[in-house]
N, C-alpha and C positions, 0 to 999 in steps of 0.2 A: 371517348366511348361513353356512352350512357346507359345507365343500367338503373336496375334496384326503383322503380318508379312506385310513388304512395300517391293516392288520391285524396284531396280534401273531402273526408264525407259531410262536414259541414256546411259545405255549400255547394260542392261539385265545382268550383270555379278555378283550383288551382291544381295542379300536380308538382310536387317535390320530386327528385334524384338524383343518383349520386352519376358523377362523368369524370373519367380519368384523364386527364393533359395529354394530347397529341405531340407536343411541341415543349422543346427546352423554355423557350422564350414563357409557354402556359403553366411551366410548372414553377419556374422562379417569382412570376407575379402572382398565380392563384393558387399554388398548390400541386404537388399531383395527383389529389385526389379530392373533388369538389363540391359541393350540395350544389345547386342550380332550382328556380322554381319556375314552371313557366305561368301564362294567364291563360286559361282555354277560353273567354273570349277575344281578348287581343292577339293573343296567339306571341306577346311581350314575353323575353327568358330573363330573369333576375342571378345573378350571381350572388347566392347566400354567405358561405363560410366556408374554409377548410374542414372536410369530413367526408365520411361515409356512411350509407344506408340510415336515409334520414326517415322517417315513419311523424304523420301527425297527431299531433294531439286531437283526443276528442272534440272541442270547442273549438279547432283549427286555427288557434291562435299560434302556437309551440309545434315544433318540432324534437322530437330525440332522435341524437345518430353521434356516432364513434367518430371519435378523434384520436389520433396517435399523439402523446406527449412526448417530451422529450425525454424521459427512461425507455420508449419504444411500446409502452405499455397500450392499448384502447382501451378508451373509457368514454361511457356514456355522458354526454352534454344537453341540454339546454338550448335552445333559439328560440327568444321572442321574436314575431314576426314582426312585431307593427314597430318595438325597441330597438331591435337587434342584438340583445344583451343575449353575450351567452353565459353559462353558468355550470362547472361540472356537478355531477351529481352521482356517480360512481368512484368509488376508489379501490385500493386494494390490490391483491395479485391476479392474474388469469387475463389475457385478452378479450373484451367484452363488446364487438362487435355491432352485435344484435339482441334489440330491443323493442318491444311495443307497451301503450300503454293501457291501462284497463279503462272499460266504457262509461268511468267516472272521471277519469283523468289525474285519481289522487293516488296512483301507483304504478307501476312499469315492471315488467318482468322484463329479461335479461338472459343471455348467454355467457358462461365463462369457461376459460381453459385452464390448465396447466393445475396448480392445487386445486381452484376453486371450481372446477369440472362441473359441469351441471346447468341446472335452470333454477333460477334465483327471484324473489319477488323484495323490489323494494317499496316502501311507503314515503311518498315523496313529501310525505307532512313531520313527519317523525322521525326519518331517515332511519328507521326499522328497517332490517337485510333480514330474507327468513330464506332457506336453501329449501328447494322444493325437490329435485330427481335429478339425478346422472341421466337418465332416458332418453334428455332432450339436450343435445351441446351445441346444438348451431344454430340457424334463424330461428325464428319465435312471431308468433302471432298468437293473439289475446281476442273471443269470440264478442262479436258486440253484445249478445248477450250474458255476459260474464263469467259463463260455466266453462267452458276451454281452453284450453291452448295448445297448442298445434307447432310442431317443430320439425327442421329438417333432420339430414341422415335418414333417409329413406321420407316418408311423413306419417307421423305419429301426433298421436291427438292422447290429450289426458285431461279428465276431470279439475279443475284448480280445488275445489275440495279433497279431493283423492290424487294429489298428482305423481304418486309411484305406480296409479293404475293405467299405465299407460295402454291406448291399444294402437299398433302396427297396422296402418291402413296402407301402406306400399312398405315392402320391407328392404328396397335398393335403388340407386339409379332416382332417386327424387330427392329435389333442395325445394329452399323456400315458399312453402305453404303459407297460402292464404286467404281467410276465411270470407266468403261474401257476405254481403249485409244481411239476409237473410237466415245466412248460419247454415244453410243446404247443401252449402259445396266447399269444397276446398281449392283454390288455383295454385298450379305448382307447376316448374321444370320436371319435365318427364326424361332421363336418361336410360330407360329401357334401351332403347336402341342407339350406342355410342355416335354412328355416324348419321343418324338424325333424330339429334335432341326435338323436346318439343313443349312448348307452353299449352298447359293441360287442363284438365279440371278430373276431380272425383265427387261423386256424389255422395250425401252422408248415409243416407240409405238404403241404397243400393251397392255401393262400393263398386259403381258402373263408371269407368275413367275413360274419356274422351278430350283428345289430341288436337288442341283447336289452331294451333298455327307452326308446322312444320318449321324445325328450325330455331323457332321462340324462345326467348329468355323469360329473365322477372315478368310477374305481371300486377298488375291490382286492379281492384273491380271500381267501375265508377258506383257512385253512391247508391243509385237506382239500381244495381247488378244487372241492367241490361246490358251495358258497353265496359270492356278492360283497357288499361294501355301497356306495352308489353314492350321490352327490349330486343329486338334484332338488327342481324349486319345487313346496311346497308350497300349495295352491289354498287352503287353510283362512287362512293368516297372511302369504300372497305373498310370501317368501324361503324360499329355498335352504335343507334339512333332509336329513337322512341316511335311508336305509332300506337294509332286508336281503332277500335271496331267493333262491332257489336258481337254481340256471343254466339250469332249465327253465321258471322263471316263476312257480313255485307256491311256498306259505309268504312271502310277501313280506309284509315291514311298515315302521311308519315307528318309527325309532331316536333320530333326537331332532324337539325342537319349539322354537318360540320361545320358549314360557311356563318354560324351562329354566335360562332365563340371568338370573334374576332376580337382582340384585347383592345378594352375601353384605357380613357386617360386615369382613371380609378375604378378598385371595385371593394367589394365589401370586407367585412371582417375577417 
């Protein structure tokens, strides 16, 4: 199943996400739960590393996303792309799933549970932790323009200078927000209506939400904010596949399939 899709805004040329193992055979060799990167012009899938909700770095070199250790714990990691070196870069208590980094690249904010509850900024130079609000405990997006960040549990946006001033822009039924390149909108799973979820958008100044694929999972904006790629079930193979489209509905297709993950003689890290 593939879900949680990030776009390279660096170049537009790649998409990262995270795919869960169909298959005992996929989950002994890769894991079962996977980063994957595809090529949008070869349309080539890469098998990256054991993980989840992988998000790029500015410079689209790096990716951050969660790893379970072997205390059971998630913690944020590291992947060089062109290396492959990973490298952890959180510690401590709380499960810390989700991550994004700031539009420098020299810092990441963060999700945790259990003590460490809340939304958290680290400095990836200093390894400074500064605890910013309880307000925001689960996904997390960072505005390219540096002033917000935006999290799930309904979606809520707060100042990074003010971050206990949170304001409640859907107050239920909404995950993973995500800001477009322009900073005007947010895209998010819409759960208003249980039996038809929907991959959405809200407007930042209008607070006018539109429903743009019936059904729809994660999404992320390509770099230009004209076209998203979005997680839905696929009716052909009944799991969860990627597809692309423009933000009017039209040129839409599907990006990956099941028949993709066919286990190579090796794969990555």
């Amino acid at each position: 199943m593939d879900r949680f899709p990030d776009w390279n805004a660096a170049n537009g040329g790649q998409i990262v996400y995270e795919r869960t193992a169909v298959s005992w055979s996929d989950v002994l060799v890769r894991g079962s739960v996977q980063i994957w990167m595809i090529n949008m012009s070869s349309g080539k899938i890469t098998y990256l590393t054991r993980g989840q909700l992988p998000v790029w770095s500015p410079d689209g070199r790096s990716i951050a996303f969660g790893r379970q250790l072997q205390d059971g714990i998630i913690q944020i990691h590291r992947l060089d792309i062109e290396s492959g070196e990973i490298a952890q870069i959180t510690d401590g208590p709380g499960q810390k799933p989700y991550s994004d980094w700031s539009p420098d690249g020299a810092s990441i904010v963060f999700t945790a549970d259990a003590s460490a509850l809340g939304l958290w900024h680290l400095d990836l130079t200093t390894g400074t932790r500064r605890f910013l609000t309880r307000q925001i405990t689960s996904s997390v997006c960072w505005s390219a323009d540096g002033r917000w960040i935006a999290g799930g549990n309904g979606v809520r946006m707060t100042p990074i200078a003010a971050p206990d001033s949170v304001q409640v822009l859907v107050w239920m039924d909404a995950i993973t927000p995500r800001f477009s390149p322009d900073g005007k909108a947010l895209g998010f799973v819409d759960y208003a209506n249980h039996e038809r979820r929907a991959t959405s958008i809200i407007e930042l100044d209008t607070l006018k939400k539109r429903r743009l694929v019936e059904y729809g999972l994660e999404m992320a904006w390509s770099p230009d904010g004209e076209s998203f790629v979005y997680s839905a079930l696929d009716s052909v193979s009944n799991v969860t596949v990627l597809y692309v489209a423009r933000l009017d509905g039209t040129d839409c297709y599907q990006l990956t399939r099941l028949e993709d993950y066919a286990l190579p003689d090796s794969t990555g890290k």
